[in-house]
Structures are given as C-alpha cells and as structure tokens.
C-alpha positions in Angstrom: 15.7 4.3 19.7 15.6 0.8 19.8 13.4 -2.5 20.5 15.1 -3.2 23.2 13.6 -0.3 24.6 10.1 -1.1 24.4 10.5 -4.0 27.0 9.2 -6.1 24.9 8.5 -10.1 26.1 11.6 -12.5 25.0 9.5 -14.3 22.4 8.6 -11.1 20.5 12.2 -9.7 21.0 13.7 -13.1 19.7 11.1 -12.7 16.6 12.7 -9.1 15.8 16.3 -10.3 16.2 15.8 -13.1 13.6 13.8 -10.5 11.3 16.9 -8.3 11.5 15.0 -5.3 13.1 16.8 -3.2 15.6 16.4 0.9 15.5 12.8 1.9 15.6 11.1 4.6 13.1 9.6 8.1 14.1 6.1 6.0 14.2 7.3 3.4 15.5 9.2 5.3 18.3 5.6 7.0 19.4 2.6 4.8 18.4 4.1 1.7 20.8 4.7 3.2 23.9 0.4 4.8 23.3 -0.6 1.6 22.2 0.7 -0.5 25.2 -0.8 2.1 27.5 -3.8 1.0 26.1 -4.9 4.4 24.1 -6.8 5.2 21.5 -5.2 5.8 18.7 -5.2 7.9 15.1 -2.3 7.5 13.4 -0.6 10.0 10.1 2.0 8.6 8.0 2.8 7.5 4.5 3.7 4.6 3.2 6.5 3.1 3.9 7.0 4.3 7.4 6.6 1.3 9.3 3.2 1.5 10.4 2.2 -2.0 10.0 5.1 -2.9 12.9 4.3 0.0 14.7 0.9 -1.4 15.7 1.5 -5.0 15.5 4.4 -5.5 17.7 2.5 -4.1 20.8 -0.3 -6.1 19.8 1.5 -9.6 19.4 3.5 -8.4 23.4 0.3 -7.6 24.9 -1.3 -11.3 23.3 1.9 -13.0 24.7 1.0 -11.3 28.0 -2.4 -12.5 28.2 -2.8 -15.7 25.7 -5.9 -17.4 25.3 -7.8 -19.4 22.7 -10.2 -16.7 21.2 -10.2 -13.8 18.5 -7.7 -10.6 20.6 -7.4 -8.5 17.3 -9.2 -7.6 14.4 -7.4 -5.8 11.5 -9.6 -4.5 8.7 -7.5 -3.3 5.6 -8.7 -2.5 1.8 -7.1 -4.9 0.0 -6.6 -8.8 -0.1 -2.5 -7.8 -1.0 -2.6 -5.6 2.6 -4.1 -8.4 4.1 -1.2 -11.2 2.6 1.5 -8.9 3.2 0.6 -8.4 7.3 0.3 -11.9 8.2 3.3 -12.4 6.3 4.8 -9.7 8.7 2.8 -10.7 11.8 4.1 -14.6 11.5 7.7 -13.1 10.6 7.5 -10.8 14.1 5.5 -14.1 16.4 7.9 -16.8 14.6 8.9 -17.6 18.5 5.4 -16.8 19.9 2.2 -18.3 20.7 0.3 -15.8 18.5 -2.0 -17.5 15.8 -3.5 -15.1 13.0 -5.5 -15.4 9.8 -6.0 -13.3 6.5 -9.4 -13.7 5.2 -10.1 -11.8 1.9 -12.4 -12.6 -1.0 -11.5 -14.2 -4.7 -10.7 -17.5 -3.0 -12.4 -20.9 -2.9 -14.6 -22.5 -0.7 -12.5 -24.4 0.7 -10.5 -21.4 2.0 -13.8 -20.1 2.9 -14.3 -23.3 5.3 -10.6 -22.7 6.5 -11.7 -19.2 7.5 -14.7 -20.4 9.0 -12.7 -22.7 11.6 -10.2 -19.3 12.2 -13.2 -17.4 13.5 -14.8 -19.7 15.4 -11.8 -21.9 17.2 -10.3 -18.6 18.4 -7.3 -17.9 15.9 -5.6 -14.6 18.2 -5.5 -12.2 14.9 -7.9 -11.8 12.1 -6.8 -9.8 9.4 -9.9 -9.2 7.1 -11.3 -7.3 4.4 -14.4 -5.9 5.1 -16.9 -7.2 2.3 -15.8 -11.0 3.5 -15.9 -10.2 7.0 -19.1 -9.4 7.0 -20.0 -12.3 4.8 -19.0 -14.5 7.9 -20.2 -12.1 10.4 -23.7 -12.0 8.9 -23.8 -15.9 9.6 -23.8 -15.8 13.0 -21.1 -18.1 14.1 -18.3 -15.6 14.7 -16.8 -15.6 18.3 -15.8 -12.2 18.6 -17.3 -10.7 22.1 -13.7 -11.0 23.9 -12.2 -8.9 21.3 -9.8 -6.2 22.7 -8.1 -4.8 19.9 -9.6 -2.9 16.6 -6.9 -1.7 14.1 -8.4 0.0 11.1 -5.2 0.1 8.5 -5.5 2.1 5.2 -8.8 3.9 6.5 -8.3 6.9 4.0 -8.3 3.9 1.5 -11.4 2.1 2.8 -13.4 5.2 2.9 -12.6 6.5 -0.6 -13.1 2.4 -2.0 -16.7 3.1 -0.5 -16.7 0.4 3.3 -17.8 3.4 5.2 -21.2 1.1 5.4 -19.3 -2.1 5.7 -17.1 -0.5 8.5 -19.7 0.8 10.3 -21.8 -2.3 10.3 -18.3 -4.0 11.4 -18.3 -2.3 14.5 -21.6 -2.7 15.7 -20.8 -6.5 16.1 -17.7 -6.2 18.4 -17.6 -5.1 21.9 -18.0 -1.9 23.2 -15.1 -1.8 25.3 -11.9 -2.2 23.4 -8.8 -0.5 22.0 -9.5 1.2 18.9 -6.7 2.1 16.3 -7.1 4.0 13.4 -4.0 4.1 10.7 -4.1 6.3 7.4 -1.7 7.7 4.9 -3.7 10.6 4.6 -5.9 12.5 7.0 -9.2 14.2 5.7 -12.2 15.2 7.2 -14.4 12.2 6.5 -11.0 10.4 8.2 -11.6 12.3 11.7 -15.7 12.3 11.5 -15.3 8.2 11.6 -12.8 8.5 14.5 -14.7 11.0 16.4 -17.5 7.9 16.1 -15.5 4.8 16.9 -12.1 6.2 19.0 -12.2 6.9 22.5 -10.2 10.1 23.9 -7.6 8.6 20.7 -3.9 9.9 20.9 -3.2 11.7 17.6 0.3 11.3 15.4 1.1 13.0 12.1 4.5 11.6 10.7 5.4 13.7 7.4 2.2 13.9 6.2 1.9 13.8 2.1 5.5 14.0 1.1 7.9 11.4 -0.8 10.4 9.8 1.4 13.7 11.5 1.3 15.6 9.1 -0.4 13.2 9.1 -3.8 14.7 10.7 -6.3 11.8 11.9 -8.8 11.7 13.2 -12.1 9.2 13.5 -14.9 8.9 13.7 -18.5 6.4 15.7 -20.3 5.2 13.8 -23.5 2.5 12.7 -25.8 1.1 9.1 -25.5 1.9 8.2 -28.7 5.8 9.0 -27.1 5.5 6.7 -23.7 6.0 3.4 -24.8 8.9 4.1 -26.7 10.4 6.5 -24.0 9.5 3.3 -21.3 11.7 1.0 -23.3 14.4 3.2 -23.6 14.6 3.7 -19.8 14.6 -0.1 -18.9 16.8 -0.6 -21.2 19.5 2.0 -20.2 18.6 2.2 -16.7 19.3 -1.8 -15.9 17.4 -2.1 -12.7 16.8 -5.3 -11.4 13.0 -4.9 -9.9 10.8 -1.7 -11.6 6.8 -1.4 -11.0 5.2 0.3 -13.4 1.7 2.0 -12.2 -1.3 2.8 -14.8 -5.3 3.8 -13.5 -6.6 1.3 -15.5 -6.6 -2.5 -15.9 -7.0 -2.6 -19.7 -3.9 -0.5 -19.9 -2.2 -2.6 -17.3 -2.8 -5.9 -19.8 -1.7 -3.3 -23.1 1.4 -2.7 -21.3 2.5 -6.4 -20.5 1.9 -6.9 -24.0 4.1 -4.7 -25.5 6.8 -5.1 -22.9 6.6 -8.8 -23.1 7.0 -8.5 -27.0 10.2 -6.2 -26.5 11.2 -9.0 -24.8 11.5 -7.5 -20.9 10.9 -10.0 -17.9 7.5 -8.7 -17.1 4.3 -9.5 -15.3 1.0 -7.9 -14.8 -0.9 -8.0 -11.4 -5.0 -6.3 -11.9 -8.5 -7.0 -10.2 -8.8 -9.5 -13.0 -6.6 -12.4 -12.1 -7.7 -15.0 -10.0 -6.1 -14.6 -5.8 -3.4 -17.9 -7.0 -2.2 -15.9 -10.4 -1.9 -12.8 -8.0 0.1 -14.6 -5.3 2.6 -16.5 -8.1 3.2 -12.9 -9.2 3.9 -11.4 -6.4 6.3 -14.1 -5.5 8.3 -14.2 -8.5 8.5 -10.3 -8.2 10.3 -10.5 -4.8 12.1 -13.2 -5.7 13.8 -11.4 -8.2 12.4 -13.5 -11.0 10.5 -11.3 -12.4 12.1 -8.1 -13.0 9.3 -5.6 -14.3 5.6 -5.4 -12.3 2.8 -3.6 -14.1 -0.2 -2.9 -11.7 -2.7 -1.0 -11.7 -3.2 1.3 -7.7 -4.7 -2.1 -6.4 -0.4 -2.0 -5.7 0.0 1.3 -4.1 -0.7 0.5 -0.6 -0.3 -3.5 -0.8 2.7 -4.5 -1.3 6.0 -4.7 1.3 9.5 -4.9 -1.1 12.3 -3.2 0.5 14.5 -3.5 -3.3 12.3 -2.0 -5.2 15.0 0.5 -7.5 12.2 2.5 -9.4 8.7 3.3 -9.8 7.3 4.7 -13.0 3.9 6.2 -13.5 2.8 5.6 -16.7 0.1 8.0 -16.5 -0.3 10.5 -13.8 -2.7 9.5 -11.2 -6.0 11.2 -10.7 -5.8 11.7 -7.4 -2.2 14.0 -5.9 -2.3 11.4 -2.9 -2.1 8.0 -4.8 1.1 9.6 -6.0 2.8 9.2 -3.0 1.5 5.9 -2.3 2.4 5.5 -5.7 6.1 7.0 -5.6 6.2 5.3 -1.8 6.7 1.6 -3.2 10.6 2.6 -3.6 13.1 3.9 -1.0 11.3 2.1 1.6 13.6 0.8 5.1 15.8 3.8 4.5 16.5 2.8 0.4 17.1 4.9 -2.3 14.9 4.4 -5.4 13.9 6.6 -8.3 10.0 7.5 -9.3 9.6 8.4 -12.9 6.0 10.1 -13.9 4.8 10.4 -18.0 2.7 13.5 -18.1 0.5 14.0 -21.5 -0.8 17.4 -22.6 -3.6 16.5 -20.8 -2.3 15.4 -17.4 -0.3 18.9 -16.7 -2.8 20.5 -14.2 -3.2 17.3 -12.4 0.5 17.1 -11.9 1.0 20.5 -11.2 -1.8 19.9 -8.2 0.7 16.7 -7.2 3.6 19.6 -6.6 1.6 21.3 -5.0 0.7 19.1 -2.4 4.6 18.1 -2.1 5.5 21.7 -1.9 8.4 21.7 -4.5 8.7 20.8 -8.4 9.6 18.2 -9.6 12.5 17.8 -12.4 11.4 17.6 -15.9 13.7 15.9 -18.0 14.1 15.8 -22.0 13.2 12.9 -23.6 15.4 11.6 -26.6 14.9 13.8 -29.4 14.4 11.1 -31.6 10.7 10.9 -30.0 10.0 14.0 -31.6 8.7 17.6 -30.2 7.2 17.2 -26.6 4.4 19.1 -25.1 5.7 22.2 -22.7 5.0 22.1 -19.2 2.4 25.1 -18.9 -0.4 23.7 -16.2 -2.0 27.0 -16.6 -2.1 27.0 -19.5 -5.9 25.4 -20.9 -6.2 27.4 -24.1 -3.4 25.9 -25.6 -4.0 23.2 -28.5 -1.6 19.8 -29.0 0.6 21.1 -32.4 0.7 18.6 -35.3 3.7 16.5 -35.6 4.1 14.2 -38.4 6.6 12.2 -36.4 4.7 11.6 -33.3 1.3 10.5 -35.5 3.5 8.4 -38.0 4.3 6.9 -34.4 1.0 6.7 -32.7 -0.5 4.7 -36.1 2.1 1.7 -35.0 
C-alpha cells in the first residue's frame, strides 16, 4: 500500500514525496484509515515500525482540512529526545503545510521557557510535550487548550513505568472532554489497558509484532566476565569497521567509564546521559547522524528516542533488566527495512535475565566465542544458580588493569 492511497491533501502528499516516503508499513497501513475516521485508538508495535508517521500524517491532513490559529494536537511522550525527534519528523512531513508545532521539554533555559509560553498561548497547531513541563505551564493558567481535538499518548508503556501515571492523569483533566484520544506503546500490559479503558472511547485496537526484534537484526551474544568486556568491545570495533555503533549500559556512571576508555583507545566516541545539559545532548546527537561521530554510548534514555535509519549495530554492554528494553534496545538498528547487527555481553550474573529475554522472543539467541586470548568464559547455564565464578589468574591479572 501506498500514500497515495490514503487521499491525503496535496500539501501533506508534496511533504512525503520530498521526504522520500512512498509504501506504507503494516501500522501505518491500519492506524490511518481509524484515525481519519475519527476512532479511538490503542496502538501495539515496536520500535521502529513507523508509529510516529502512522499517527502524525492523519493528524497534520485533518489540520490542513480545518486550519485555525489554536492548539489541534497534544502529543505527550517520555522523553525530551522523543519529543526533538517528532517535530523534527512532523516539520519534515508539513514542510509544504500550514501546520505549526512545538516541542516543549525540560533542561532548557528560560528563555526557551518564554518561547514555549508564546506556543501555548498564540495557538501553535501541535504541542509535543513532556509531561512534568507541561504541567508546569498548565498549572499557570494561561494555556489555550479548550479547542483541542486530538490526544496522542506516544511511549505510554514508557510513561507509566518512568512513574507520569499522576502527571498523565492530571493532563487529561485540563483538556476537553470530547476529543480523539490515541494511545501508542511498544508494549501492552495491564496497567497499559486500565489507563485506556479510563481515557479512550470505544478505541480501535492494533497489535503489530508485539515483542520481537525486527527481521532484519541479526543478534548474537557473548557470555563473559566483566573484567573480559572492554577488551572483547575493542576488538569488535576494531574488526567489525562499522561506521555508526550505539553502545547501551543501565547506568550513567558506566556510560561516562565507557567514553573514557574508548576515547583513550582512540575510537570516535561520544556519550549521551541524564547528566549533560539539553545543548551538549543536541550537539551529540547531531554529530552522531551526521556521521561525525562514529561510536554513541547511552544509557536507555536512547532506546525509544532516537530516529537513525544507518545505524549498523547495537551492543549491550550489559544485559538490560528489564526483557522489553531489549527490544527497544536491539530496535535502534535495522529500522526502514535495514539490516543491522545487536551484540549483548552477558556476565555470570546476567544469564537468567537473558534467558527471560529469549523467552519473551521465543528462540535463542547465538552465543559466540570470544577470542581465547580473553581467557576461560563463564558457560551459558541460566538454571543453573548453584554454580560459583571459577578462579582464573588471567581474567583477575586483567580485571586489576
């Protein structure tokens, strides 16, 4: 299927012509026609899918429809990186429109606070917020949002598990009753479909391959020690030669070790973590899809924020804690129909949580050797919790470095 199908107005076809978009996705293909019928909506699919077109391209044709100086849509996504990268998208798709739009996030200055100030009250179309800042403007009393018509909740499973099931909720009860209510998530819980049952009307469901990799990933693992992963992480940027890598770890103060060590082995590398100001987050970002920067290390703050189509490989330093940040994870490479590789460094420790990762995926996932000169590596027995981390003179020799 194809835009062209949709019927969309000449302004938002002209937009997706210049953007190079022509065949629809699955999500695509059945979230547009619902969402121009004016339905409800909950919406299943991972990352990489094309969700973010699949609800803003009806959005921006029903604004070109009906244009008029006051807020139309309000997104509400997790992150100030979800919020860049869909205005980014939504000015890219109404380049030939008269659709205005706004990101409004926290970590900036006041005098981006004053900018957002004038977007919510001189009737910018599309307000794309986070929820902590939103209500910091709400809660002042001069947001002009009783003609809104749209609500898109993006990331919800996100939102909820950051803790903004408050913040949403107090959200809502500022906008009109009547309106169009959209709910997007990678992942669908319970808690997911108790908030919809309280904000969607009569919604439309679609599940798109709910908690798998996409299909062109290839993935592999290697099961090590952590005195063994920096060494075995040079090795494969070194051999593997790939022009744009992210490299995922839980935790900030890893993230920083990380950048250290790669920055002294003399990689092109940069470090993106809730630490760094919105501008050093921004530069970062840029020079990373502008190929100047050829390694990203991040901590999840990245797994849902960030639209590259080039990404060649993903490597999880650690294995997430939780088997659904993996795919979000894993989901950053072979996006728009790609290939990419995802690469995971499981410790003795880590096994059971991978094994609940394959689980979830249905299948295994390859183990690979790493380079004997590393030493002896941990076996892959998640059942295994009686067994103890053997002594190797090698590996602690290494780990004291």
């Amino acid at each position: 299927m194809t835009f062209n199908d949709f019927n969309f107005q000449p302004e938002l076809t002209e937009g997706l012509q210049y953007m190079g978009f022509d065949k629809a996705t699955p999500i695509q293909e059945q979230a547009i026609p619902l969402i121009l019928d004016n339905r409800d909506l909950i919406a299943c699919a991972q990352t990489g899918t094309g969700k973010t077109a699949a609800y803003l391209l009806p959005t921006i044709n029903k604004i070109i429809q009906a244009p008029g100086d006051y807020i139309n849509t309000l997104i509400i996504v997790p992150t100030r990186e979800l919020a860049i990268q869909i205005d980014e998208s939504l000015q890219g798709f109404s380049y030939f429109a008269p659709v205005s739009s706004m990101a409004i996030f926290g970590g900036n200055n006041g005098t981006a606070f004053d900018q957002e100030k004038r977007a919510l009250t001189t009737g910018t179309n599309i307000i794309i917020a986070t929820p902590g800042r939103l209500i910091s403007h709400l809660s002042m009393g001069y947001v002009k949002i009783d003609r809104l018509q749209h609500l898109i909740l993006d990331e919800a499973d996100r939102m909820l598990d950051m803790g903004f099931s408050d913040d949403l909720q107090k959200i809502i009860n500022y906008l009109p009753a009547t309106r169009q209510t959209l709910m997007f998530s990678a992942t669908m819980p319970q808690k997911i479909r108790v908030l919809a049952k309280k904000i969607l009307q009569n919604p439309a469901e679609i599940n798109i391959s709910l908690s798998k990799p996409a299909e062109g990933v290839t993935q592999a693992a290697y099961v090590v020690y952590d005195s063994q992963k920096m060494e075995l992480l040079k090795e494969i940027l070194r051999e593997k030669e790939m022009s744009s890598v992210i490299i995922f770890s839980s935790k900030k103060d890893k993230v920083k070790e990380l950048e250290r060590e790669l920055n002294r082995a003399k990689f092109n590398v940069a470090s993106i973590h809730s630490d760094l100001e919105q501008n050093e987050r921004n530069d970062v970002l840029r020079n990373f899809k502008n190929k100047n920067l050829q390694v990203l290390v991040a901590t999840d703050i990245l797994s849902r924020g960030i639209d590259i189509d080039s990404i060649s490989m993903v490597i999880n330093f650690d294995v997430p804690g939780d088997a659904e940040d993996y795919i979000h994870r894993v989901g950053r490479t072979a996006r728009a129909e790609n290939t990419g590789k995802a690469v995971t460094f499981i410790n003795d420790h880590d096994q059971h949580k991978f094994k609940k990762i394959e689980d979830l995926i249905g299948y295994a996932v390859n183990k690979l050797p790493a380079p004997e000169r590393l030493g002896a590596q941990p076996e892959y027995n998640p059942l295994d919790k009686t067994k103890k981390k053997p002594f190797n003179k090698f590996v602690a020799k290494k780990g004291r470095r």
